[in-house]
RODO-2510 file (C-alpha; in nm, 4 decimals, decimal comma):
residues 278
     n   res          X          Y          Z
     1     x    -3,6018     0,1090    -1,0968
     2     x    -3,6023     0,2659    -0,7781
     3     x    -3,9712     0,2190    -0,5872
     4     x    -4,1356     0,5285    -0,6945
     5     x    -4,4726     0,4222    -0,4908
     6     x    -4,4987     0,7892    -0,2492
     7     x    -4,5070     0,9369    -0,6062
     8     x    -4,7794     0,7855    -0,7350
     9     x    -5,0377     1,0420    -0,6955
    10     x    -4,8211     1,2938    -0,8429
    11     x    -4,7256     1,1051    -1,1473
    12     x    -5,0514     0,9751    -1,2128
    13     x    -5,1926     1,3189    -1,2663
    14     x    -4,8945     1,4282    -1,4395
    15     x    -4,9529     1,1909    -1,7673
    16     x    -5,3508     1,2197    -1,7361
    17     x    -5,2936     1,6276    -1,8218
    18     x    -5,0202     1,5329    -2,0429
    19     x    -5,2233     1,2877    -2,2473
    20     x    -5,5819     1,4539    -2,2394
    21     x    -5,4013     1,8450    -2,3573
    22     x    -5,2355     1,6399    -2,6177
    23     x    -5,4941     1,4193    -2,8002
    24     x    -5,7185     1,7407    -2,7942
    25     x    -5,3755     1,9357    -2,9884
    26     x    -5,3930     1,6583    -3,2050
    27     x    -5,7819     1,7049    -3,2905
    28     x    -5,6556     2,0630    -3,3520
    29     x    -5,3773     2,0012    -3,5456
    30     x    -5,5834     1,8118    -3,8065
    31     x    -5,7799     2,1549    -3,9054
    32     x    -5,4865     2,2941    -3,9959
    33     x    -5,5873     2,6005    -3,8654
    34     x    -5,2925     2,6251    -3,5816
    35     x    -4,9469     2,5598    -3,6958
    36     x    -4,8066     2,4856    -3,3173
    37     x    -5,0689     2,2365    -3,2433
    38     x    -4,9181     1,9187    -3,4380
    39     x    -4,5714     1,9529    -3,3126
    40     x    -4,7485     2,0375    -2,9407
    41     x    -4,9567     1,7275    -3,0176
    42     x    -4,6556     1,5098    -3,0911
    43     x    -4,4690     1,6388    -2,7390
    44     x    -4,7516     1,5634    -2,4965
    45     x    -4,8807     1,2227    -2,6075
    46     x    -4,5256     1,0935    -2,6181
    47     x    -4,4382     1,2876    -2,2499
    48     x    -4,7875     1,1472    -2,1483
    49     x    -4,7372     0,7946    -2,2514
    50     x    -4,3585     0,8237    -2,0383
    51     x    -4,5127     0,9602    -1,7703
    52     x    -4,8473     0,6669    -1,7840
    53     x    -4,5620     0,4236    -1,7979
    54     x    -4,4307     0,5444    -1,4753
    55     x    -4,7784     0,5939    -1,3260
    56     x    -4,7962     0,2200    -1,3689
    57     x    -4,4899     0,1472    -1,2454
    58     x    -4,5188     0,3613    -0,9085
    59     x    -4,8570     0,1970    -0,8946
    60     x    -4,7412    -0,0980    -0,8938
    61     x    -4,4623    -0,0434    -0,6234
    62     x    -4,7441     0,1225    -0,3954
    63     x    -5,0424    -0,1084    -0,4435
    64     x    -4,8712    -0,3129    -0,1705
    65     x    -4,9900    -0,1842     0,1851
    66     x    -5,3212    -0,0432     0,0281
    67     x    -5,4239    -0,3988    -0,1078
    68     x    -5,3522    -0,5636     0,2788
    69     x    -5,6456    -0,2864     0,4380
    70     x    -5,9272    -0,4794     0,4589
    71     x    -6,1802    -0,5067     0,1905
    72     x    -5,9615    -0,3081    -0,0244
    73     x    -5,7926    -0,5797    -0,2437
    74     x    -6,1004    -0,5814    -0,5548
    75     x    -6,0841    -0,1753    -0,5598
    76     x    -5,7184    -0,1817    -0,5982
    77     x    -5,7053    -0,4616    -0,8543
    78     x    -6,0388    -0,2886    -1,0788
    79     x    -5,7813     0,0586    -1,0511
    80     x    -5,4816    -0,1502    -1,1654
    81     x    -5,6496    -0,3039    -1,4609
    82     x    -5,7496     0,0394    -1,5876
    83     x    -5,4222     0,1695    -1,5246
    84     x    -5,2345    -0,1102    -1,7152
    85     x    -5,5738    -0,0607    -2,0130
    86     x    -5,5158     0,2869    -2,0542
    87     x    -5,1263     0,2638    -2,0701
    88     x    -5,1746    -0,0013    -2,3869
    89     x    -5,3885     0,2597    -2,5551
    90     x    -5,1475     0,5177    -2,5263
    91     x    -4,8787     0,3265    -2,6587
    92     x    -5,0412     0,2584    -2,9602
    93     x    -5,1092     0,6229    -2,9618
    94     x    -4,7369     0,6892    -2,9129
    95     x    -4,6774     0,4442    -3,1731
    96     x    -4,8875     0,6535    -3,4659
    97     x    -4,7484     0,9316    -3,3457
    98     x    -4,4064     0,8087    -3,4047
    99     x    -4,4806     0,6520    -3,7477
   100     x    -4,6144     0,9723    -3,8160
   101     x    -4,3127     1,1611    -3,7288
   102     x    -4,1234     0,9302    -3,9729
   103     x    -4,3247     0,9130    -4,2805
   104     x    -4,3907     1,3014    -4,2697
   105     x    -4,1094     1,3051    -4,5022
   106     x    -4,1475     1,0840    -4,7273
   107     x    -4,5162     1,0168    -4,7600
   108     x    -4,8237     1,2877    -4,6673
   109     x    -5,0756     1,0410    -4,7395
   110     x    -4,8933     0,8141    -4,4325
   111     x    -4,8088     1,0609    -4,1625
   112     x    -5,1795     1,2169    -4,2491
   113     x    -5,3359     0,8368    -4,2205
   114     x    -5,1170     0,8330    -3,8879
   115     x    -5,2060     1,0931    -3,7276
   116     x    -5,5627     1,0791    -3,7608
   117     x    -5,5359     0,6861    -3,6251
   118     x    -5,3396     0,8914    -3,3016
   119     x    -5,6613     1,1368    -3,2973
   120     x    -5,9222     0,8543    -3,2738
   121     x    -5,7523     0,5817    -3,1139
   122     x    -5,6667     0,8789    -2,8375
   123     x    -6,0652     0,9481    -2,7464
   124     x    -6,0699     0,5710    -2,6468
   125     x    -5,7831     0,6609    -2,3981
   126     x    -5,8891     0,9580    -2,3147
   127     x    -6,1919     0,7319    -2,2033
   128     x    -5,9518     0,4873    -2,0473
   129     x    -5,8105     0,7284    -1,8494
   130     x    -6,1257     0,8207    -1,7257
   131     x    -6,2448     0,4962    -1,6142
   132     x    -5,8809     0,4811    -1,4383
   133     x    -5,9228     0,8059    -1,2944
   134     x    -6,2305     0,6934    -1,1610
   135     x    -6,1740     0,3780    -1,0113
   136     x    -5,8896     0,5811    -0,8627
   137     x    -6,0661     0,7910    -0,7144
   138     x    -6,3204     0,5195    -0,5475
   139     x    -5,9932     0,3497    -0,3835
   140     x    -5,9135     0,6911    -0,2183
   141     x    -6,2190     0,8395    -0,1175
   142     x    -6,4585     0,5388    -0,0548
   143     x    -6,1494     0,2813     0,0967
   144     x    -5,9048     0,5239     0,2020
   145     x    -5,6443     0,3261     0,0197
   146     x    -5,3561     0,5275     0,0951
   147     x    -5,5205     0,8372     0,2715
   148     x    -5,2758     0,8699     0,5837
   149     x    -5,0467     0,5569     0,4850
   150     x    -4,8918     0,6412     0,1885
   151     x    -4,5963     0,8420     0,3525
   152     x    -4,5338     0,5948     0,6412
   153     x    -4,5336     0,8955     0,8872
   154     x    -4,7296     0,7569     1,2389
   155     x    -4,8861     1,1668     1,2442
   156     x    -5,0692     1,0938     0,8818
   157     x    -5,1695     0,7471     1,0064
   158     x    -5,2716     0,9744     1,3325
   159     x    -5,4788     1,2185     1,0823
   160     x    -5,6523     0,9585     0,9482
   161     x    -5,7858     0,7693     1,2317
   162     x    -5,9169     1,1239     1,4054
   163     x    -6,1060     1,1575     1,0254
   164     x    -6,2371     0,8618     1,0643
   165     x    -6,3497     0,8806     1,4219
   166     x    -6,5045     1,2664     1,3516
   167     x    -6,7034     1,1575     1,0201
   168     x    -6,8388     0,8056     1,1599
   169     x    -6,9349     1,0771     1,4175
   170     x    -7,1292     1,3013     1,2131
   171     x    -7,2900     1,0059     1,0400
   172     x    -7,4202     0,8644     1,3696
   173     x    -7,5784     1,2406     1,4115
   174     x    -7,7208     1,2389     1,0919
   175     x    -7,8670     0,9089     1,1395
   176     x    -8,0008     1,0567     1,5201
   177     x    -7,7914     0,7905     1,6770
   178     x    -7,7380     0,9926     1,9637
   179     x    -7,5738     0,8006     2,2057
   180     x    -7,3341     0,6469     1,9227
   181     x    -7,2378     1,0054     1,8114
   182     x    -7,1665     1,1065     2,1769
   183     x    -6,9148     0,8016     2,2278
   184     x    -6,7056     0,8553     1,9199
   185     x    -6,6865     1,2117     2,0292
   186     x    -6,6010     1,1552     2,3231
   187     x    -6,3373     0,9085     2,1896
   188     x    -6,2037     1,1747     1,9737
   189     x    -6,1450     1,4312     2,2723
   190     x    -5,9587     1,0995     2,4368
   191     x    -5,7161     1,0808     2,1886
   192     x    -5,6964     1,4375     2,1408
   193     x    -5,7046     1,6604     2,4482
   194     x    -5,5073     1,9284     2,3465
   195     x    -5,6757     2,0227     2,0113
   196     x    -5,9028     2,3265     2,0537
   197     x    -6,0900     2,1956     1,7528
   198     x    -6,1876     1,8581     1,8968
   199     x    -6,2221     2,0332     2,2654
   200     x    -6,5341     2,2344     2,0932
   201     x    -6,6539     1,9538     1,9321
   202     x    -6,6602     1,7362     2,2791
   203     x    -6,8399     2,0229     2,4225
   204     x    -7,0424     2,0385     2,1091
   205     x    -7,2040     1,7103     2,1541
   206     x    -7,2752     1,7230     2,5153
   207     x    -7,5221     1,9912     2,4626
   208     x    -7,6253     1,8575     2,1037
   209     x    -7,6172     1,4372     2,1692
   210     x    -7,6375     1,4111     2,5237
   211     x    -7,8726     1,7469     2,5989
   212     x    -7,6338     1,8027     2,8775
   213     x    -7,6184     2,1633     2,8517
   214     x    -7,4445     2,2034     3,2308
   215     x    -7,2337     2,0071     3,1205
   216     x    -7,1107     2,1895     2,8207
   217     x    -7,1311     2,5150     3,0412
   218     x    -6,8776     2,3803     3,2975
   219     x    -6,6601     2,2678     2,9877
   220     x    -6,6947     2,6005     2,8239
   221     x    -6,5403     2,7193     3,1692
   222     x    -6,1778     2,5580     3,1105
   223     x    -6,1395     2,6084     2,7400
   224     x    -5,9758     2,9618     2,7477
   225     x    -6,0076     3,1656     2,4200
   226     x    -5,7836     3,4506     2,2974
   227     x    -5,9144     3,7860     2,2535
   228     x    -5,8003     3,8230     1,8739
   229     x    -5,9167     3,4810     1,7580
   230     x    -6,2412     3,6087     1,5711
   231     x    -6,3511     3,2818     1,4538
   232     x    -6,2765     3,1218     1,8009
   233     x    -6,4674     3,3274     1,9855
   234     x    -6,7422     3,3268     1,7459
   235     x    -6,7749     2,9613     1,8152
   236     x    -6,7427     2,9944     2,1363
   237     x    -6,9899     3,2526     2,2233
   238     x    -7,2658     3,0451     1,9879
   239     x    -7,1707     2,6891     2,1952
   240     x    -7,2600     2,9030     2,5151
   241     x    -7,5398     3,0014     2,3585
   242     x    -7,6475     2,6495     2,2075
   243     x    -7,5543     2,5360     2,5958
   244     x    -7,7873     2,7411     2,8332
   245     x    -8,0688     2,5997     2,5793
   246     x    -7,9834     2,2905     2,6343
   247     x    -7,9849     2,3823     2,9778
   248     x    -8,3233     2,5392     2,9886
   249     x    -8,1784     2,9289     3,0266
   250     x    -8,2922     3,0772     2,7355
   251     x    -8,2489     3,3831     2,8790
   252     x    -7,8939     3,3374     2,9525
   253     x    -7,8679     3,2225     2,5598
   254     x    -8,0297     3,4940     2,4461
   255     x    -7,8244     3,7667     2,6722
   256     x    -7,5081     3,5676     2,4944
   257     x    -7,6112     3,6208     2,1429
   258     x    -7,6813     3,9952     2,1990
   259     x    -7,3355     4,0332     2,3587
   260     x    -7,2197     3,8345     2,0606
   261     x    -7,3712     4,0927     1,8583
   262     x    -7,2357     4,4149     2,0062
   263     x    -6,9174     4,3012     1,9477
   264     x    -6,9277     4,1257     1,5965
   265     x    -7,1950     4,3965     1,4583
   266     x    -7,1519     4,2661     1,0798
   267     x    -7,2502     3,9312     1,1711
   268     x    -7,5824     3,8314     1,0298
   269     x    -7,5502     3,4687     1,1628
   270     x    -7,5966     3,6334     1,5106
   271     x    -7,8914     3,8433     1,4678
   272     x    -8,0600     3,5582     1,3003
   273     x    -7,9467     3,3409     1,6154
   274     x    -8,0919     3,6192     1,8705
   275     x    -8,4499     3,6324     1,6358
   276     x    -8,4402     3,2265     1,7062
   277     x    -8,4299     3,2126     2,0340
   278     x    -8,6639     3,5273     2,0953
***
């Protein structure tokens, strides 16, 4: 097969809403209260259990460059052995279903047998899945296996180091690490000079981590702002604000805000800002 690795993600979520829809139309089906459910039941396990094959093969073909970031290697391996645990379930879900497709002709008491051995054997993959999904979602969101890397594109790899540089920011803040949280921004406005986002953010933490407010005011002088940009302005107008604070001019801040205010009048957020500083 071809390497199907970039699809992973897609795949992956494919046969878990495949499989889950299905072993919950097979509970259904055995009420005998919906006619479509069985025949529904039948479709989506055995799509779901193509599709989980897949999921572990594209897995496999994209476990490669995750497993060499550091660290990563025992959170990729724990997501692979669920993957390949839930797959065998669902085969031997796939496998009742079949037999019960079979014998519904030529015995009830069979297929029935069958298909509730599909209905309970399916909860334990349903929980299998789970635990996969899980385990999946610790490699992405706690190791960044694959966040930025998975398409090979330098711009995602890019993406992801200015993430990482902006949250180990804010987590330096939130552990008052000042002069860490000033350095990362700063590092952040390095690589990025031309992003208005990361510009405010630079000026951001010279009034906020280094209580520079001059220095944010001077900054605030070269970052031009259209006219239209609502949301820009807004932030601009309350980093002014936050800067003559800093800066000792609470006067100035306070003039600011009410200028703010006159022209964004259905802005609560600036009325409570002006009662602040007052």
């Amino acid at each position: 097969m071809p390497n199907i690795g970039s699809y992973q993600p897609i795949i992956v979520h494919f046969a878990i809403v495949l499989l889950v829809v299905g072993v919950i139309f097979r509970w259904i089906s055995l009420t005998g209260r919906v006619a479509f459910a069985g025949p529904a039941a039948a479709t989506l396990i055995l799509a779901g259990t193509v599709a989980a094959l897949l999921a572990v093969h594209s897995g496999t073909d994209a476990h490669g460059p995750v497993e060499r970031i550091p660290g990563v290697r025992q959170a990729v391996m724990d997501h692979e052995d669920a993957g390949h645990w839930a797959r065998n379930v669902f085969l031997v879900v796939a496998l009742l279903e079949i037999v019960a497709l079979v014998a519904a002709k030529r015995s009830v008491t069979t297929a029935r047998v069958a298909l509730w051995g599909s209905a309970v054997v399916g909860v334990f993959g349903v929980a299998a899945l789970m635990k996969m999904a899980d385990r999946g979602g610790d490699l992405v969101y706690s190791y960044a296996g694959g966040v930025g890397t998975r398409s090979g594109d330098t711009a995602d790899v890019s993406r992801l180091y200015l993430a990482g540089l902006y949250q180990a920011a804010q987590a330096a803040r939130a552990r008052h690490d000042s002069a860490r949280a000033a350095e990362l921004f700063r590092e952040l406005e390095r690589r990025n000079p031309n992003d208005t986002t990361v510009r405010f953010l630079a000026i951001e933490s010279l009034g906020h981590d280094r209580n520079d407010g001059r220095a944010a005011l001077v900054a605030l002088t070269r970052l031009t702002v259209a006219p239209d940009d609502r949301r820009l302005r807004l932030r601009y107008g309350f980093l002014k604000a936050d800067a003559y604070v800093a800066a000792g001019k609470p006067d100035s801040a306070h003039a600011t805000l009410e200028q703010l205010a006159r022209d964004f009048p259905d802005m609560q957020r600036i009325k409570d800002r002006v009662a602040e500083i007052k």
